[in-house]
C-alpha positions in Angstrom: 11.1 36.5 12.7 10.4 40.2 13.1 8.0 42.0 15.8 5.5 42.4 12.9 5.8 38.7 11.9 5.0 37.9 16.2 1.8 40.3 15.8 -0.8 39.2 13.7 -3.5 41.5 14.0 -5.2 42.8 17.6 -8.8 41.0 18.3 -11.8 43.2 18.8 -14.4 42.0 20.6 -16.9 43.3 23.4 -14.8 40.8 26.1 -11.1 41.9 25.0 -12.3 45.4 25.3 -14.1 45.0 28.8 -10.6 44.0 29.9 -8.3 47.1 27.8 -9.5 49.2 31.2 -7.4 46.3 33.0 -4.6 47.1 30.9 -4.9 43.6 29.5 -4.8 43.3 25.5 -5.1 40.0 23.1 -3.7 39.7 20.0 -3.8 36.8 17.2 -0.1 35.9 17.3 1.9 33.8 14.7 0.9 29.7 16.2 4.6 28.8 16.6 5.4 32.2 19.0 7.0 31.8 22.3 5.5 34.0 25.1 9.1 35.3 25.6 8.7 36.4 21.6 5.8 37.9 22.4 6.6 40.0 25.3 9.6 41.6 23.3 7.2 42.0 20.2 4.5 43.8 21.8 7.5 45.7 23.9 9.3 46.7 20.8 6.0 47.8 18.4 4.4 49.8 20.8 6.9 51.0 23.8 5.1 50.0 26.4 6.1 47.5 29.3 5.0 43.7 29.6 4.3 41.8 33.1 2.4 39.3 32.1 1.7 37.1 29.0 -0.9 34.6 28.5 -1.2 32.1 25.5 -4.4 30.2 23.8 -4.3 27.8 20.8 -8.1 28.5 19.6 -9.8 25.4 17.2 -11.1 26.1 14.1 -14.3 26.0 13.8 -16.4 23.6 11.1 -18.3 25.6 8.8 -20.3 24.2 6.0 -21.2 25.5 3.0 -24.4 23.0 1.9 -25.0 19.5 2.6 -21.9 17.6 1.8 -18.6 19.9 2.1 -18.1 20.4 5.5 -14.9 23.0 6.1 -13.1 24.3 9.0 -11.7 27.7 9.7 -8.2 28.1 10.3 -6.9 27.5 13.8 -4.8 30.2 15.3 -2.9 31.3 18.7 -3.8 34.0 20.7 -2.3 36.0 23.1 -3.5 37.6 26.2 -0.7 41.0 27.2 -1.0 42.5 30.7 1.2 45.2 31.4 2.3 46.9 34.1 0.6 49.0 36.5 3.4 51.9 35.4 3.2 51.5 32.0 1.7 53.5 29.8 -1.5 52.6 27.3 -1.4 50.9 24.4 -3.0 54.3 22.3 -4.5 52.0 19.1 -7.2 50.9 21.3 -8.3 54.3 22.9 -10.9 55.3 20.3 -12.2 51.7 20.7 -13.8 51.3 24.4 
């Protein structure tokens, strides 16, 4: 697996951005990733410097569409990146906070 295949997408919500000023970012990452996999992902596709990484397998939630057919969303892993107090900003989320 490749650094894009680690990285899912970045999550954008009002809590992950409260924390961006912490210089922590969370990220859906692929549900078999290791945190080591991680750290060189996020390392390698945006140059900055990892200290810490923190992982969550999230539930899917159960939707339903009507009466009867009750569904679930998709389950996936997130990811929880704090860098270091040297390292530079992560510039995709500037525009964002």
């Amino acid at each position: 697996m490749n650094a894009y295949d680690i990285i899912v997408r970045p999550v954008i919500t009002e809590q992950s951005m409260e924390s961006v000023a912490d210089k922590k970012y969370v990220f859906q990452v692929a549900i078999n990733a290791t945190k080591t996999e991680i750290k060189a992902a996020v390392e390698e596709i945006f140059g900055v410097k990892v200290a810490k990484v923190n992982t969550v397998r999230m539930q899917g939630k159960v939707k339903r569409t009507g009466a009867y057919p009750a569904g679930r969303r998709a389950a996936f892993k997130k990811a929880i990146v704090t860098l270091t107090a040297d390292s530079k900003t992560i510039e995709f989320f500037e525009g964002m906070v």
